[in-house]
MMTF fields as JSON, N, C-alpha, C and O atoms, coordinates in Angstrom:
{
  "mmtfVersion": "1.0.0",
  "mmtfProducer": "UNKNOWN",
  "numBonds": 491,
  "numAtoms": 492,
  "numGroups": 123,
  "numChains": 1,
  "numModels": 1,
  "chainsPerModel": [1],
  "groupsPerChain": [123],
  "chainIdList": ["A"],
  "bondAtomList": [4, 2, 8, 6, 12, 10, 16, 14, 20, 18, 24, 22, 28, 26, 32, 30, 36, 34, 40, 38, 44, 42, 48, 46, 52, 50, 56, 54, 60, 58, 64, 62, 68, 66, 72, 70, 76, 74, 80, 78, 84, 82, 88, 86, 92, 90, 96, 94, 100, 98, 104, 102, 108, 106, 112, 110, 116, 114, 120, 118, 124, 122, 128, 126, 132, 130, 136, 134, 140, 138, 144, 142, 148, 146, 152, 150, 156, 154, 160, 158, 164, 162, 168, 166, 172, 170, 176, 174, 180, 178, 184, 182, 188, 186, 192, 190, 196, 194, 200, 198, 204, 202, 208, 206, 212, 210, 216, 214, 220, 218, 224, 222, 228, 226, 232, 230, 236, 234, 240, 238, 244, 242, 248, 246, 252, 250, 256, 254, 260, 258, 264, 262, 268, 266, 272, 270, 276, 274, 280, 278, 284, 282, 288, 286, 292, 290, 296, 294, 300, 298, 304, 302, 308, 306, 312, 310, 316, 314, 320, 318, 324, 322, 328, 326, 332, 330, 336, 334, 340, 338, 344, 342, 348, 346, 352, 350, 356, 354, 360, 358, 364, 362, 368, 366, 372, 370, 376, 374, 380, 378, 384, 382, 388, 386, 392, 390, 396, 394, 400, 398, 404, 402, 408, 406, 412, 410, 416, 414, 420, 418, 424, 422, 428, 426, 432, 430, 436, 434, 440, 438, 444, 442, 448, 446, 452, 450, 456, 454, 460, 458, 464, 462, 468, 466, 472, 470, 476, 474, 480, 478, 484, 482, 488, 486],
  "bondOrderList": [1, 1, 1, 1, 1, 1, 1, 1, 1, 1, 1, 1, 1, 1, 1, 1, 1, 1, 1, 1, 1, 1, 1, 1, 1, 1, 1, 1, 1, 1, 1, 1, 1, 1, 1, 1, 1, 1, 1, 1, 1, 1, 1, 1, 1, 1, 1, 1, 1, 1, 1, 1, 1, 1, 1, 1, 1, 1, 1, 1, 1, 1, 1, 1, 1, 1, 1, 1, 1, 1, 1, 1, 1, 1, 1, 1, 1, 1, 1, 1, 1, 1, 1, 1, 1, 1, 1, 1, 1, 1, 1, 1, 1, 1, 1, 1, 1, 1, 1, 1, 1, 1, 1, 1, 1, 1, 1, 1, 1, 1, 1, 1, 1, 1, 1, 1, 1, 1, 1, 1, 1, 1],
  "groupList": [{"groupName": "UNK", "atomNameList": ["N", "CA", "C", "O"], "elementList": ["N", "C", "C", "O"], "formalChargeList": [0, 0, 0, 0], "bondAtomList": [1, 0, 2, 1, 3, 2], "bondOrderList": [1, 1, 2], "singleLetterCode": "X", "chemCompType": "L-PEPTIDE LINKING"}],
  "groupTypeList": [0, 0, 0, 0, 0, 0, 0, 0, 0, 0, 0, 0, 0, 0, 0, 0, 0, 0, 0, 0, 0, 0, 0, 0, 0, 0, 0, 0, 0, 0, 0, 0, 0, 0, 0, 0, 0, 0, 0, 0, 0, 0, 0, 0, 0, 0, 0, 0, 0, 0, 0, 0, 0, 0, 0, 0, 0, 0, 0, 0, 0, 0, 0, 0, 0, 0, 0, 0, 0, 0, 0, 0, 0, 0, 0, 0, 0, 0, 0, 0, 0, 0, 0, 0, 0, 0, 0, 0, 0, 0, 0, 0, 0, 0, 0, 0, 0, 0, 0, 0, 0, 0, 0, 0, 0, 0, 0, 0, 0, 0, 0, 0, 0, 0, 0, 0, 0, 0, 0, 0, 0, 0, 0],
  "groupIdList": [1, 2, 3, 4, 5, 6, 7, 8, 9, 10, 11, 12, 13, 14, 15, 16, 17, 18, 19, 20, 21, 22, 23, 24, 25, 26, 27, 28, 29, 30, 31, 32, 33, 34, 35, 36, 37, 38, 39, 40, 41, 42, 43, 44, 45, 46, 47, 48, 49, 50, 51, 52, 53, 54, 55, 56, 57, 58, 59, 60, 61, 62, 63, 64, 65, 66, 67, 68, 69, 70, 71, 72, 73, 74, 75, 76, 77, 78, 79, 80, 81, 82, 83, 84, 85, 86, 87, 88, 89, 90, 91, 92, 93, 94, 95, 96, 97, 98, 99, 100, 101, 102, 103, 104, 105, 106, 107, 108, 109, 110, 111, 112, 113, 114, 115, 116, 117, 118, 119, 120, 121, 122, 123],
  "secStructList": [7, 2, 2, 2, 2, 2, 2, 2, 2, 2, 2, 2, 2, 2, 2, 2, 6, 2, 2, 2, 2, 2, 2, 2, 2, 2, 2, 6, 7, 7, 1, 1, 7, 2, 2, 2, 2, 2, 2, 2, 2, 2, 2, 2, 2, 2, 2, 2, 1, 1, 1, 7, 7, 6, 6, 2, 2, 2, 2, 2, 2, 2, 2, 2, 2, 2, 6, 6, 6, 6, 6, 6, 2, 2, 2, 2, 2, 2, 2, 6, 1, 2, 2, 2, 2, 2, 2, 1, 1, 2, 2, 2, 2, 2, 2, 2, 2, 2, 2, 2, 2, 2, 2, 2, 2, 2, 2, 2, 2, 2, 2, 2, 2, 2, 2, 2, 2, 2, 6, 6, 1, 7, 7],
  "xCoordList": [22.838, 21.512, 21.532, 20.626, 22.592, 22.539, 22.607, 21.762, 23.554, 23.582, 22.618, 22.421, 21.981, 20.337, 19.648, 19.019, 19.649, 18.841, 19.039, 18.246, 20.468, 21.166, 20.934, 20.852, 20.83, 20.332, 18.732, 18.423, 17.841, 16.548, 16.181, 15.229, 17.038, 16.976, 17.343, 16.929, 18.152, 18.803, 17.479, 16.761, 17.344, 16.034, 14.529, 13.826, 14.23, 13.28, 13.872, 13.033, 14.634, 15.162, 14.947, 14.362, 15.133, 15.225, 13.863, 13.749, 12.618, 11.44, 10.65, 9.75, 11.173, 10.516, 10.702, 9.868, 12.092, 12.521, 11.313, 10.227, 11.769, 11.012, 9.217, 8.591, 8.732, 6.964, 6.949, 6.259, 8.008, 7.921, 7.984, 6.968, 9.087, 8.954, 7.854, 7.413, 7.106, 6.024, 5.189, 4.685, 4.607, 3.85, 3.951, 3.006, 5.134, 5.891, 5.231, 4.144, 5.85, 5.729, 4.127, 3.739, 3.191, 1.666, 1.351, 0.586, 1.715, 0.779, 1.334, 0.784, 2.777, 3.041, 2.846, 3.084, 2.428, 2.13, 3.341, 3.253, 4.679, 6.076, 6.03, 5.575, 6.583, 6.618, 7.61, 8.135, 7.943, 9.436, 8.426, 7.315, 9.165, 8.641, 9.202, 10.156, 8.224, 8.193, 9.435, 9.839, 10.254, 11.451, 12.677, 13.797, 12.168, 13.267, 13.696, 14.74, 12.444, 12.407, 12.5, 13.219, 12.418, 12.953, 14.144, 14.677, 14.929, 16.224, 16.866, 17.576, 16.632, 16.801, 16.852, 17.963, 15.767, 15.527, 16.193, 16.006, 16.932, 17.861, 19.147, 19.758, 19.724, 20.698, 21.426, 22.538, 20.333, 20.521, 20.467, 21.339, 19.364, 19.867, 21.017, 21.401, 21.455, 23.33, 24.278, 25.293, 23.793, 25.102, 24.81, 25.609, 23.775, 23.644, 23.812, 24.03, 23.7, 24.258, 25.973, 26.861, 25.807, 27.616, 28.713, 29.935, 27.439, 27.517, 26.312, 25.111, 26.998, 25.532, 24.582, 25.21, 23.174, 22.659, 21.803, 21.365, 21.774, 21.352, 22.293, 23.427, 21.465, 22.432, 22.747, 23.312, 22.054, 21.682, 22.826, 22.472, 23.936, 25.311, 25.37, 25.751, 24.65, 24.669, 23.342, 23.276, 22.378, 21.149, 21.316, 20.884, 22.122, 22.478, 23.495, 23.506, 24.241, 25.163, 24.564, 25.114, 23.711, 23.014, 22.019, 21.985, 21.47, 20.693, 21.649, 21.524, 22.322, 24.04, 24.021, 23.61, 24.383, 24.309, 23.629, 24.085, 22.026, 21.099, 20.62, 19.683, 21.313, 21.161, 21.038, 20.139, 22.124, 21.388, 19.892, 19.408, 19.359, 18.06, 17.443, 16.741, 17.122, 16.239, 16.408, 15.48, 17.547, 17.112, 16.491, 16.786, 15.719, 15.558, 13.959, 13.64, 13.043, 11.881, 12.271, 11.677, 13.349, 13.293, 14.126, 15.081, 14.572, 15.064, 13.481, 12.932, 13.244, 12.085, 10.936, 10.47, 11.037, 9.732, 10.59, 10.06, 11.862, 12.656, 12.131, 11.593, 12.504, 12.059, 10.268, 10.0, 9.322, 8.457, 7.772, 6.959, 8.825, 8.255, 9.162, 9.162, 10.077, 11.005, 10.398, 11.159, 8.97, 8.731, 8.37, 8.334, 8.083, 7.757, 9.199, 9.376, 10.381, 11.387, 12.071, 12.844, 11.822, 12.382, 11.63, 12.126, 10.153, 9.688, 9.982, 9.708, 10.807, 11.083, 12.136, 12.185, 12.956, 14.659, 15.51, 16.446, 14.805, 15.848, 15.159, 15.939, 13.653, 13.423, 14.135, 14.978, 13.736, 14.405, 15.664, 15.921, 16.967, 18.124, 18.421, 19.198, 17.838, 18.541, 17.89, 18.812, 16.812, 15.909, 17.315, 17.828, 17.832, 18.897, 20.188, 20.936, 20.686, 22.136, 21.381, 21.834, 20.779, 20.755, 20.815, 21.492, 19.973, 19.237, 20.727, 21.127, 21.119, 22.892, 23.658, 24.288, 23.811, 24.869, 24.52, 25.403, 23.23, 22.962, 23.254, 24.24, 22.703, 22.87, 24.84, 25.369, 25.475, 26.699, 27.424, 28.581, 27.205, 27.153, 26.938, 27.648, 25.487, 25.48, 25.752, 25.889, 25.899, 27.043, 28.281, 28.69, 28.865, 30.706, 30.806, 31.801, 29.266, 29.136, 28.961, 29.531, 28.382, 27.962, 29.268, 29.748, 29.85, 30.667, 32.175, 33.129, 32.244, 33.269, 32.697, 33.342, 31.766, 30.81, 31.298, 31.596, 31.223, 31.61, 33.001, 33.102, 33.956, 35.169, 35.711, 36.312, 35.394, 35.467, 35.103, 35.841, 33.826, 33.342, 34.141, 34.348, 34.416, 35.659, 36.631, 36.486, 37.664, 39.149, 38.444, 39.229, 38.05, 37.58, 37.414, 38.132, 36.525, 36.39, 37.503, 37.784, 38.197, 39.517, 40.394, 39.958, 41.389, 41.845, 43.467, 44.385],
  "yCoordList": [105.296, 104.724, 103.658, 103.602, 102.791, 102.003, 102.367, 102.001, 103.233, 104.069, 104.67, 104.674, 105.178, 105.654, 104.402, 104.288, 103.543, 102.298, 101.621, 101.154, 101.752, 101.617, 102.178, 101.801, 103.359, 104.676, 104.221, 104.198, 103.907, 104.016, 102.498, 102.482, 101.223, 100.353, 100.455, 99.542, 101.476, 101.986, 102.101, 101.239, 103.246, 103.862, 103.233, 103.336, 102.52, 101.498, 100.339, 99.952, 99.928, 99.023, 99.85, 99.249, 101.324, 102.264, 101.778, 100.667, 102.178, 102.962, 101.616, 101.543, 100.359, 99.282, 98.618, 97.858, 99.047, 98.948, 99.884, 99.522, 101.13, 102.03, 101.548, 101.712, 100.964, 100.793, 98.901, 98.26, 98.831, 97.076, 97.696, 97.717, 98.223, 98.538, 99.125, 98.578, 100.531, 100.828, 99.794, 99.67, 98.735, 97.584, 96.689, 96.308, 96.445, 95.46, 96.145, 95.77, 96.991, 98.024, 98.152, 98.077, 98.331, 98.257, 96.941, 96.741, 96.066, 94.787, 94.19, 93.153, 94.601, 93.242, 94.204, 93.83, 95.25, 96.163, 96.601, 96.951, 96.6, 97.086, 98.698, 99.714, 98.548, 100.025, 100.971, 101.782, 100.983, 101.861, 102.141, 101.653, 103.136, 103.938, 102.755, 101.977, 103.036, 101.976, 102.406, 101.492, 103.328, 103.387, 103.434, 103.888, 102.808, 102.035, 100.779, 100.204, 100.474, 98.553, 98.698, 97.707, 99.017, 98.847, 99.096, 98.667, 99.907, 100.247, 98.847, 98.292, 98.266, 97.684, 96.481, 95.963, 95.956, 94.646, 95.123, 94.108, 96.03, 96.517, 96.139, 95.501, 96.397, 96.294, 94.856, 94.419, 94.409, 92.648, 92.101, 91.27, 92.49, 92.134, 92.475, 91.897, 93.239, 94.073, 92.921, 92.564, 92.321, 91.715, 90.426, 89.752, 90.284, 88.972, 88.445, 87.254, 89.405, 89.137, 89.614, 89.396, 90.187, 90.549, 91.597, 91.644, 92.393, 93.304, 94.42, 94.468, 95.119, 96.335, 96.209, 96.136, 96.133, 95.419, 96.523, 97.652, 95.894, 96.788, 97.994, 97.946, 99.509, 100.533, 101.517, 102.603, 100.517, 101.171, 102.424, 103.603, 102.092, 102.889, 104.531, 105.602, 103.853, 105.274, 106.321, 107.549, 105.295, 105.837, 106.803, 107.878, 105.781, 106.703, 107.748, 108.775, 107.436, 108.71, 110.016, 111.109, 109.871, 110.988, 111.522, 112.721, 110.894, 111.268, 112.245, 113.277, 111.562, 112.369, 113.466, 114.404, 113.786, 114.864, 115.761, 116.891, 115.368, 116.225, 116.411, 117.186, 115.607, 115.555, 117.413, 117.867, 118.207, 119.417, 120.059, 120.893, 119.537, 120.196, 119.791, 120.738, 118.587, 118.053, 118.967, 119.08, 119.406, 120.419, 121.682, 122.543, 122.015, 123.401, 123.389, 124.415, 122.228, 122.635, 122.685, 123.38, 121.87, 122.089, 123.35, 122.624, 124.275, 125.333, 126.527, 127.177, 126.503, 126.958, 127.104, 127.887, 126.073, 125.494, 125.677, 125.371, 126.184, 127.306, 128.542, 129.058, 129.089, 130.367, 131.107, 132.279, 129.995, 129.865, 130.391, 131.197, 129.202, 128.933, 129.611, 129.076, 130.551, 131.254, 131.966, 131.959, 132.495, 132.912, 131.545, 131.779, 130.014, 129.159, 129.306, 129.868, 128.678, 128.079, 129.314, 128.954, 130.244, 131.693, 131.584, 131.963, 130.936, 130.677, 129.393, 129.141, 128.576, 127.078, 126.695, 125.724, 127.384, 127.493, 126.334, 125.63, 126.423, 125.588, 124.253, 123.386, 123.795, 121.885, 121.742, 120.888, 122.536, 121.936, 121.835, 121.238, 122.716, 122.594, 121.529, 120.699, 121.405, 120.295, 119.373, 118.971, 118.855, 117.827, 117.503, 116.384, 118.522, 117.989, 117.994, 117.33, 118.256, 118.341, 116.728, 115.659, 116.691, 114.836, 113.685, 112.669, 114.242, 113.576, 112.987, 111.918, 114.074, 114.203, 113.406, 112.553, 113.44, 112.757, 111.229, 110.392, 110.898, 109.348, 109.159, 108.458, 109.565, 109.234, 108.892, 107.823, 110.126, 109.548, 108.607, 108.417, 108.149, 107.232, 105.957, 105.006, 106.029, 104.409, 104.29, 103.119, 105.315, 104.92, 104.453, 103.44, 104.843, 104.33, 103.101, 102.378, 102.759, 101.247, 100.429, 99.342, 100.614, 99.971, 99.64, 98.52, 101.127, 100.838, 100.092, 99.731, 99.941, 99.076, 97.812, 96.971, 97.476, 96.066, 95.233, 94.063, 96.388, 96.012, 95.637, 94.89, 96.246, 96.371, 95.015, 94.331, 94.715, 93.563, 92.253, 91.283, 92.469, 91.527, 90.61, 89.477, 92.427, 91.924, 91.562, 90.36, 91.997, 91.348, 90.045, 90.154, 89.552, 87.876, 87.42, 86.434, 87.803, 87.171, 86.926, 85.79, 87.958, 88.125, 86.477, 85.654, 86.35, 84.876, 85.508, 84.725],
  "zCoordList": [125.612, 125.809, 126.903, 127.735, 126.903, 128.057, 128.937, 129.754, 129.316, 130.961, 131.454, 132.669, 130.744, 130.828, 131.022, 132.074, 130.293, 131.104, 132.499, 133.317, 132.455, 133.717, 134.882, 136.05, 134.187, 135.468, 135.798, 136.989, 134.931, 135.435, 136.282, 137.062, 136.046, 136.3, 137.558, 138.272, 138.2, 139.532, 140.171, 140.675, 140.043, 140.507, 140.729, 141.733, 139.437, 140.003, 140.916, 141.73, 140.968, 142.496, 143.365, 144.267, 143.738, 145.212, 144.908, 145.425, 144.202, 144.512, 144.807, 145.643, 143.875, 144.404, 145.818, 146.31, 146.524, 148.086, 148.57, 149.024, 148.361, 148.859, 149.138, 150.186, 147.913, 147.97, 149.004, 149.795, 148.361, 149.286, 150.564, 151.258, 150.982, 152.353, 152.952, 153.963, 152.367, 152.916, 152.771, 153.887, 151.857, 151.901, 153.152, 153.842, 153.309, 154.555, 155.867, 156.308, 156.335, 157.544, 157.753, 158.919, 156.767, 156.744, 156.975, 157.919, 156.401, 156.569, 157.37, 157.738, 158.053, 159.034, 160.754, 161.902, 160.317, 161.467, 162.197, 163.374, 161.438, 161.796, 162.45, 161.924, 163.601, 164.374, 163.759, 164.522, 162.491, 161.615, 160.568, 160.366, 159.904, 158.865, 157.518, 157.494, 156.587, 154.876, 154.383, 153.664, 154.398, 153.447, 154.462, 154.227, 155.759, 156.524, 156.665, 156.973, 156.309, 156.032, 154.829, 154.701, 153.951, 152.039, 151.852, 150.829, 152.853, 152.871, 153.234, 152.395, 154.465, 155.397, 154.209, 154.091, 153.29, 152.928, 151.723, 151.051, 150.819, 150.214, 150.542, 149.685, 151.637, 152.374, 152.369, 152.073, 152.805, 153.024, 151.627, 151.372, 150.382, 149.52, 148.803, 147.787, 149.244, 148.539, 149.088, 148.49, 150.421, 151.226, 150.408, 149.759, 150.55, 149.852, 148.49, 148.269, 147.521, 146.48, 146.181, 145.357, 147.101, 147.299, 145.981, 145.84, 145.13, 144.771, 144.227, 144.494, 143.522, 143.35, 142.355, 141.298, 142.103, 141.25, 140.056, 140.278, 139.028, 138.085, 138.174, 138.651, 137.463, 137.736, 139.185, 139.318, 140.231, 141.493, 141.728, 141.743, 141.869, 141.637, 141.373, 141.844, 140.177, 139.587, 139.934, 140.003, 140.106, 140.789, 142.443, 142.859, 142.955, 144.177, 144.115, 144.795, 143.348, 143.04, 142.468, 142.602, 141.995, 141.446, 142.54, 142.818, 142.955, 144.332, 145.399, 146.06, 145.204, 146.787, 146.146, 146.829, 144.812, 144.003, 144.314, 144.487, 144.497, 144.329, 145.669, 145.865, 146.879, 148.451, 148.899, 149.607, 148.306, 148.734, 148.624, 149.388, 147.623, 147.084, 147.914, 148.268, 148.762, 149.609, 151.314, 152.116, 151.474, 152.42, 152.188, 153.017, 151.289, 150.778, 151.624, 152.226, 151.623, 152.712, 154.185, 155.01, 154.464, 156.001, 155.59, 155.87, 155.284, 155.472, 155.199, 156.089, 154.314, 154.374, 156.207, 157.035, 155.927, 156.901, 158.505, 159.573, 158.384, 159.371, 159.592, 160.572, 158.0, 158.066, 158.257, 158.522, 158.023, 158.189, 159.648, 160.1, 160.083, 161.891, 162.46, 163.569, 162.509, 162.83, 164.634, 165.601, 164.705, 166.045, 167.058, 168.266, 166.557, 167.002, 167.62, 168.701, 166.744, 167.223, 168.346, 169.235, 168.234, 169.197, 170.527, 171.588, 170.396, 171.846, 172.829, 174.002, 171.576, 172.226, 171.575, 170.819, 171.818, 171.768, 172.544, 172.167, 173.779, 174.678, 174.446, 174.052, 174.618, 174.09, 172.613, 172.34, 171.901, 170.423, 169.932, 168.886, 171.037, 171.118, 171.733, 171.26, 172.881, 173.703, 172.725, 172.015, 172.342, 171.173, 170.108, 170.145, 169.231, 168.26, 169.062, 168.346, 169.833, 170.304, 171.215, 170.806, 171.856, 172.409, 170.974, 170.816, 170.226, 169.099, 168.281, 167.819, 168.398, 167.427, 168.182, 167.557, 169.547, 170.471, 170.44, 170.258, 170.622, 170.482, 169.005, 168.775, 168.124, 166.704, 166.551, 166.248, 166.861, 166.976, 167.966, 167.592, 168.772, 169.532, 169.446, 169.773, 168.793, 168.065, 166.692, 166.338, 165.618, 164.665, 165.138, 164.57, 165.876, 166.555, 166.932, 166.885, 167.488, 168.54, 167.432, 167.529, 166.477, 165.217, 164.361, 164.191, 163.743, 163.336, 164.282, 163.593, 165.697, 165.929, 165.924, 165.297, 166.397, 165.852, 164.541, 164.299, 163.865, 162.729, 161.997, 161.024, 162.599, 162.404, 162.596, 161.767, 163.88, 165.218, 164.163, 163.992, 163.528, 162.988, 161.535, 161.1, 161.173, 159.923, 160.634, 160.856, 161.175, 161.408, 162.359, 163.301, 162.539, 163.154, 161.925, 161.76, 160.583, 159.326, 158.552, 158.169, 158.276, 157.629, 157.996, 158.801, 157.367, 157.198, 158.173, 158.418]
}
């Protein structure tokens, strides 16, 4: 019974990030999407309390779990548009193969940022 409380106590922390953030992003007229800034003001509260709160843990672990099911519309909505993407093959290739190369690119810059940042902290 507790882990079940645990678990739901997870989940309402995501969904209350999640609605704060879309709240935030609306009223302060933020150019990012609401469950980027709830992530974002999530984030900072994780660092800041300097561990994981309620059953969040387990809340996200179960989510990773279920991370396959959430591609099942964009796979769909493939097969859907299947003569779209056959007439515009070459923008939407080059679109994810750039999209992919920056994305990995500034994860690396980030993550040595980061690295950099720990061994200077470290004693």
């Amino acid at each position: 019974m507790i882990e079940v409380a645990r678990l739901l106590a997870g989940g309402a922390i995501l969904l209350l990030c999640l609605v704060g953030g879309e709240w935030a992003a609306k009223w302060l007229g933020l150019p990012l999407p609401g469950p980027v800034v709830g992530m974002a003001a999530l984030t900072v509260a994780l660092a800041v309390v300097g561990r994981t709160l309620g059953g969040l843990d387990r809340a996200a672990t179960l989510l990773l779990k279920a991370m396959p099911l959430f591609f099942i519309p964009a796979g769909v909505g493939v097969a859907l548009l299947s003569e779209t993407f056959r007439a515009a093959w070459l923008p939407i290739g080059a679109a994810l193969l750039g999209s992919t190369l920056i994305a990995l690119a500034t994860t690396a810059i980030v993550m040595k940022a980061v690295a950099k940042a720990l061994v200077k902290r470290s004693p």
